[in-house]
DRENDO-1510 file (C-alpha; in Angstrom, 1 decimal, always signed):
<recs>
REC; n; res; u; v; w
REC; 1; UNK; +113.9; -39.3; -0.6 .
REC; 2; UNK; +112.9; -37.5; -3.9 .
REC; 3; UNK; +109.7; -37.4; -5.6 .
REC; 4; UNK; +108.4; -37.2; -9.4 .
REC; 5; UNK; +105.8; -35.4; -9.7 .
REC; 6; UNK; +104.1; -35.9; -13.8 .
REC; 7; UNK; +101.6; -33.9; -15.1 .
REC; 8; UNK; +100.1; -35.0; -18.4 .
REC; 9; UNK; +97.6; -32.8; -20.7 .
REC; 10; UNK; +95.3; -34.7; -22.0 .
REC; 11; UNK; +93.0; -34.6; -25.2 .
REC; 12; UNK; +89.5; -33.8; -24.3 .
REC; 13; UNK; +87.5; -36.9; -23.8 .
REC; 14; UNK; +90.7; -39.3; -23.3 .
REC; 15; UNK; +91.1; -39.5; -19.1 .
REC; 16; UNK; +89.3; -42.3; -19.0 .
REC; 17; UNK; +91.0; -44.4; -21.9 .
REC; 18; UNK; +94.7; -42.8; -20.5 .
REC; 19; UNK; +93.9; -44.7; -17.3 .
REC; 20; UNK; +92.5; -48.0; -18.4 .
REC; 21; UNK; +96.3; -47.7; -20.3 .
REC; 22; UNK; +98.3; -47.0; -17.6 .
REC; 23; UNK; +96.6; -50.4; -15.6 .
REC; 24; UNK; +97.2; -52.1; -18.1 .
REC; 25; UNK; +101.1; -51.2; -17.6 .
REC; 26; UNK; +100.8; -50.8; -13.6 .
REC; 27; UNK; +101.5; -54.4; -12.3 .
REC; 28; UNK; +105.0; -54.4; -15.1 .
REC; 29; UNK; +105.5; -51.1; -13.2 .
REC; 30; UNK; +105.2; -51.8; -9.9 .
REC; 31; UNK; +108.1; -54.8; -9.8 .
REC; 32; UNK; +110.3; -52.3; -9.3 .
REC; 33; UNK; +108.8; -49.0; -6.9 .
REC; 34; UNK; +105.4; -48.0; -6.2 .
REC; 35; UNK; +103.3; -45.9; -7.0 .
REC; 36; UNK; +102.4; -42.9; -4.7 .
REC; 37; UNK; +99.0; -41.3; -6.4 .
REC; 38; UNK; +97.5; -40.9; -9.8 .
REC; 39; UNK; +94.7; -38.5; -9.6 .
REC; 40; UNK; +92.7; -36.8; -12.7 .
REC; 41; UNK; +91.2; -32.9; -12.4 .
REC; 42; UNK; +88.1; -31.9; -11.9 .
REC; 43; UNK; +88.6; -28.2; -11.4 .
REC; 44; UNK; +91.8; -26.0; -12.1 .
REC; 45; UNK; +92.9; -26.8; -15.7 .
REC; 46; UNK; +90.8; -29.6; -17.3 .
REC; 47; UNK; +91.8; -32.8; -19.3 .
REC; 48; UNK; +95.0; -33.7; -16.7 .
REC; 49; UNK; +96.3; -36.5; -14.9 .
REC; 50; UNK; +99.0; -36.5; -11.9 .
REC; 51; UNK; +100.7; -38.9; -10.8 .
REC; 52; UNK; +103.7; -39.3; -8.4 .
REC; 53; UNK; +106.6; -41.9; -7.2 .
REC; 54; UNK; +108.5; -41.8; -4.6 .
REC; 55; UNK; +112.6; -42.8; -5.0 .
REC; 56; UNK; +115.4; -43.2; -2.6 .
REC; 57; UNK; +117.1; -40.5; -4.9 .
REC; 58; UNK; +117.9; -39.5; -8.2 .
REC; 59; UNK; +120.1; -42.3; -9.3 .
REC; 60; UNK; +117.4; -44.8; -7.7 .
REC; 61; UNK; +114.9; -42.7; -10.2 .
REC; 62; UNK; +116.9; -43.7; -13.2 .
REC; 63; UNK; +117.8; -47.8; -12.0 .
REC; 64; UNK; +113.8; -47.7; -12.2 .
REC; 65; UNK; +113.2; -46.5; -14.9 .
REC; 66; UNK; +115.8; -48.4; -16.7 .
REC; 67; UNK; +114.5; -51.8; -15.2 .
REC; 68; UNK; +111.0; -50.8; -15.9 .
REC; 69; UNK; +111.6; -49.8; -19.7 .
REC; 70; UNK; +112.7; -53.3; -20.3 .
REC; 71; UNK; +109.6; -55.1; -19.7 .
REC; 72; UNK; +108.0; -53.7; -22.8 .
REC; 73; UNK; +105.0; -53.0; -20.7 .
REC; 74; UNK; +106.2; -49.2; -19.6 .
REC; 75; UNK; +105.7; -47.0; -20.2 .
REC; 76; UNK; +102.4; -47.3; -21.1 .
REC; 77; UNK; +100.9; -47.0; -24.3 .
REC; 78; UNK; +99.6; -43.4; -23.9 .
REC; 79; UNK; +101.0; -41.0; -26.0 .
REC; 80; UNK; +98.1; -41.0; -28.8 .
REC; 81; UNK; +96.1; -38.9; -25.6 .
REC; 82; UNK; +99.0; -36.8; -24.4 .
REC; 83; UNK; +99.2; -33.2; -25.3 .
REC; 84; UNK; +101.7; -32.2; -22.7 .
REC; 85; UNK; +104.2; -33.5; -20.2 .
REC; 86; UNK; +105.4; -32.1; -17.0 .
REC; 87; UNK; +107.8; -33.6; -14.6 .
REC; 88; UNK; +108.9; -32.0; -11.4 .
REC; 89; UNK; +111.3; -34.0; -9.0 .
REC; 90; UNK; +110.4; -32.5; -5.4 .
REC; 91; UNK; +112.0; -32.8; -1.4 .
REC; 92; UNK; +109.6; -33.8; +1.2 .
REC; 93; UNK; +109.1; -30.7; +3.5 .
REC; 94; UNK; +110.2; -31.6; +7.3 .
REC; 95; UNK; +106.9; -32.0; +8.1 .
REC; 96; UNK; +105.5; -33.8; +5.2 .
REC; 97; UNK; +103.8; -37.1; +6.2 .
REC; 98; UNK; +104.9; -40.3; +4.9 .
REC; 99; UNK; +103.8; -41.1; +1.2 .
REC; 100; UNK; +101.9; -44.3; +1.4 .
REC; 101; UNK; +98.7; -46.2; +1.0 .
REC; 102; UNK; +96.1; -44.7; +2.4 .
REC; 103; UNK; +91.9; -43.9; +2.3 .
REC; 104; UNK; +91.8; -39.8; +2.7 .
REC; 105; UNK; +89.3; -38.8; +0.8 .
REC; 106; UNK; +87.1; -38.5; -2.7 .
REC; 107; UNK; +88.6; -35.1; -3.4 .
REC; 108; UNK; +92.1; -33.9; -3.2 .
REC; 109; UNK; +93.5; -29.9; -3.6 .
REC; 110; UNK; +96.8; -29.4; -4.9 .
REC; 111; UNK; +98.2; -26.3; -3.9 .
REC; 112; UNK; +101.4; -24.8; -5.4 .
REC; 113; UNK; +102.8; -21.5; -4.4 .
REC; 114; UNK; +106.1; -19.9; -5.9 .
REC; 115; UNK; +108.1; -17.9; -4.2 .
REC; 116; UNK; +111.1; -15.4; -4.4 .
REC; 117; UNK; +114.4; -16.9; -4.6 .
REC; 118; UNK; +116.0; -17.5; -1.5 .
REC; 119; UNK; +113.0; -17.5; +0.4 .
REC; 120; UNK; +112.0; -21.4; +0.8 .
REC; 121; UNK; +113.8; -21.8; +4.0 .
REC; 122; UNK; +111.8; -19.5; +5.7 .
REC; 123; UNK; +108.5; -20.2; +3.7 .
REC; 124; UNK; +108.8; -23.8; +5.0 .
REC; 125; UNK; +110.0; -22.9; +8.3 .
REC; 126; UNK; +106.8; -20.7; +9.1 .
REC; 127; UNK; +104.4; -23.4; +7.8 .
REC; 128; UNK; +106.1; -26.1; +10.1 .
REC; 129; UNK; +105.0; -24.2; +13.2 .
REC; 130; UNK; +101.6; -23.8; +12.4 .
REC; 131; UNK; +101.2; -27.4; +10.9 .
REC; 132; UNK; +100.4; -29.3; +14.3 .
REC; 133; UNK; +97.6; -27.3; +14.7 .
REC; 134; UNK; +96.0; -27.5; +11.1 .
REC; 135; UNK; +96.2; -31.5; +10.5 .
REC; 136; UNK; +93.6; -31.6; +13.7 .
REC; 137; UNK; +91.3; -30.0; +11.3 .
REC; 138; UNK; +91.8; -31.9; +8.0 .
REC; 139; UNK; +95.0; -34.3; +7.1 .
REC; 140; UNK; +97.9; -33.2; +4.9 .
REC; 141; UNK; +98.7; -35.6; +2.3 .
REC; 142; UNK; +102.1; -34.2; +1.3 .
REC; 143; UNK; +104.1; -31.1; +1.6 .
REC; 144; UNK; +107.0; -30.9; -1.0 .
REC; 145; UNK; +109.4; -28.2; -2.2 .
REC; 146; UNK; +110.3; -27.9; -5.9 .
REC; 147; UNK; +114.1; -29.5; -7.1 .
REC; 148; UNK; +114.2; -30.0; -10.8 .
REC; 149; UNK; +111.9; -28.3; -13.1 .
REC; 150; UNK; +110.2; -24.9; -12.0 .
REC; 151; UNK; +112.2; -24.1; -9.0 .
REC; 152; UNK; +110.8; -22.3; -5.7 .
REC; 153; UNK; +107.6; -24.0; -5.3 .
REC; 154; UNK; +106.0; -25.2; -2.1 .
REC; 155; UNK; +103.0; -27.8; -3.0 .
REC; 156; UNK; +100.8; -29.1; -0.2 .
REC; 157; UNK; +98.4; -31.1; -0.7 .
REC; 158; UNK; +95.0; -31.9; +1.4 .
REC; 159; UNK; +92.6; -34.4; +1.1 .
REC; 160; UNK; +88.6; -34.0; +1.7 .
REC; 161; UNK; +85.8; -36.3; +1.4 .
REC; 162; UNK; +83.9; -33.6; -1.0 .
REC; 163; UNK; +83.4; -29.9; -2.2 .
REC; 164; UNK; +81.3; -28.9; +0.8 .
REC; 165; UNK; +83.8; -30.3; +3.5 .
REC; 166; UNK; +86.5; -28.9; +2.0 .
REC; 167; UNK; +84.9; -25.6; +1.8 .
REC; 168; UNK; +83.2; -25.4; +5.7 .
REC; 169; UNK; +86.8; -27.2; +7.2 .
REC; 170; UNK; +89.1; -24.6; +5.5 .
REC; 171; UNK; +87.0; -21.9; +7.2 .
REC; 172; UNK; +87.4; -23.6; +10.1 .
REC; 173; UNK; +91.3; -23.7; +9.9 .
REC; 174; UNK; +91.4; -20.1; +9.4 .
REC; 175; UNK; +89.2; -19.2; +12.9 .
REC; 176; UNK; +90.4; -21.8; +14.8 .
REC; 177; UNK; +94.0; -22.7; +13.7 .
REC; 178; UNK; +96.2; -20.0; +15.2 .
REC; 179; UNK; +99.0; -18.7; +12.5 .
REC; 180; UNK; +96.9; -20.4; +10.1 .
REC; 181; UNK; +97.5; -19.8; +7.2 .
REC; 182; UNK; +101.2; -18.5; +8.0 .
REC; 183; UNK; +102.2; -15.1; +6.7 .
REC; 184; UNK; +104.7; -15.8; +3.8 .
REC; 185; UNK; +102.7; -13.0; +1.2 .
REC; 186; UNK; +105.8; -11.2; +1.8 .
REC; 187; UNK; +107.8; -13.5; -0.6 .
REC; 188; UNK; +105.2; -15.0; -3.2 .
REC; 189; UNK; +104.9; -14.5; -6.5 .
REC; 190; UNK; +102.1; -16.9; -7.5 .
REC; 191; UNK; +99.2; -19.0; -6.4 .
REC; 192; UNK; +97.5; -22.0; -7.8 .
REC; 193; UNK; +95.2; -24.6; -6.7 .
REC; 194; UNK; +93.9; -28.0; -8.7 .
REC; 195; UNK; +90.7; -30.3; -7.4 .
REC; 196; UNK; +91.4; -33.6; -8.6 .
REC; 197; UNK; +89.9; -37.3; -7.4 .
REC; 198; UNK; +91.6; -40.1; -7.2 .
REC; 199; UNK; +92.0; -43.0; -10.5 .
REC; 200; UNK; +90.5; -46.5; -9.2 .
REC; 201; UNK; +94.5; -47.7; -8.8 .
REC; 202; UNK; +96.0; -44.7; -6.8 .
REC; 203; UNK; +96.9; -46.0; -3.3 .
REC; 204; UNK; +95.9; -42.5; -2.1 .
REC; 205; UNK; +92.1; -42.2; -2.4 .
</recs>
């Protein structure tokens, strides 16, 4: 399995006509693979949507896309909102639960960590064995390494019902959890983190 991972930039003041747009499209979409999340930000950089789908691979990807194209209906009629595009395709991690419907949360955190060449094996391997320990504390939406596009990522996401659990259950984690977070300092190069809440349509919210 492969996943796209699309991050669009948005003009101020647009996220709410961008996703009352891509509805519109969604059920023309959704003949053909489903969708794993769309989520807009709240804090992190402003003014962006995410949205991901999961494919058998990366031919499957473009079949889809193909197919979909030909309704007429997608992709959606956007692009008078879009500043910027971003598409990642990502590998599930060996841990990373199964993408699918599911009530998590209002508030999601996308983390994304690069890391030194050559290093992901043992980034992922050290995060595996403390994993167990930190999903009793809060649930792990996905865990995926980066493919296509900027290469060496790790990107785990967590879901939270608000700002205030999010902040007392990470604490938590870090007295409670042993090994967590795991030591991988050693080979990073960069953190970021985005809030972001789930659009009315995602099946993740």
């Amino acid at each position: 399995m492969i996943i796209e991972m699309r991050t669009y930039l948005l003009k101020p003041g647009t996220t709410a006509a961008f996703e009352e747009r891509f509805v519109e499209g969604l059920s023309a979409r959704l003949q053909f693979s489903k969708l794993g999340g769309l989520w807009r930000s709240e804090v992190g950089g402003l003014n962006q949507v995410v949205h991901v789908w999961p494919y058998d691979s990366f031919e499957d990807r473009e079949r889809i896309g193909q197919a979909a194209r030909k309704t007429g209906k997608w992709p959606p009629n956007t692009h008078e909102f879009i500043i910027l595009q971003e598409s990642k395709i990502l590998q599930p991690a060996p841990f990373c639960p199964p993408l699918e419907e599911r009530k998590l949360g209002n508030l999601y955190e996308f983390r994304t960590y690069t890391y030194k060449p050559g290093t992901m094996p043992t980034v992922l391997e050290r995060f595996g064995k403390v994993m167990p320990g930190r999903v009793k504390v809060s649930p792990l939406v996905a865990a995926w390494s980066s493919a296509i596009g900027p290469l060496n990522q790790f990107i785990h996401v967590w879901a939270y019902k608000d700002a205030g659990e999010r902040e007392r259950l990470r604490a938590e984690a870090s007295k409670t959890v042993e090994g967590w977070p795991p030591v991988t300092r050693e080979f990073m190069v960069k953190q970021e983190n985005m809030l972001v809440v789930p659009a009315a349509c995602s099946p993740l919210h």
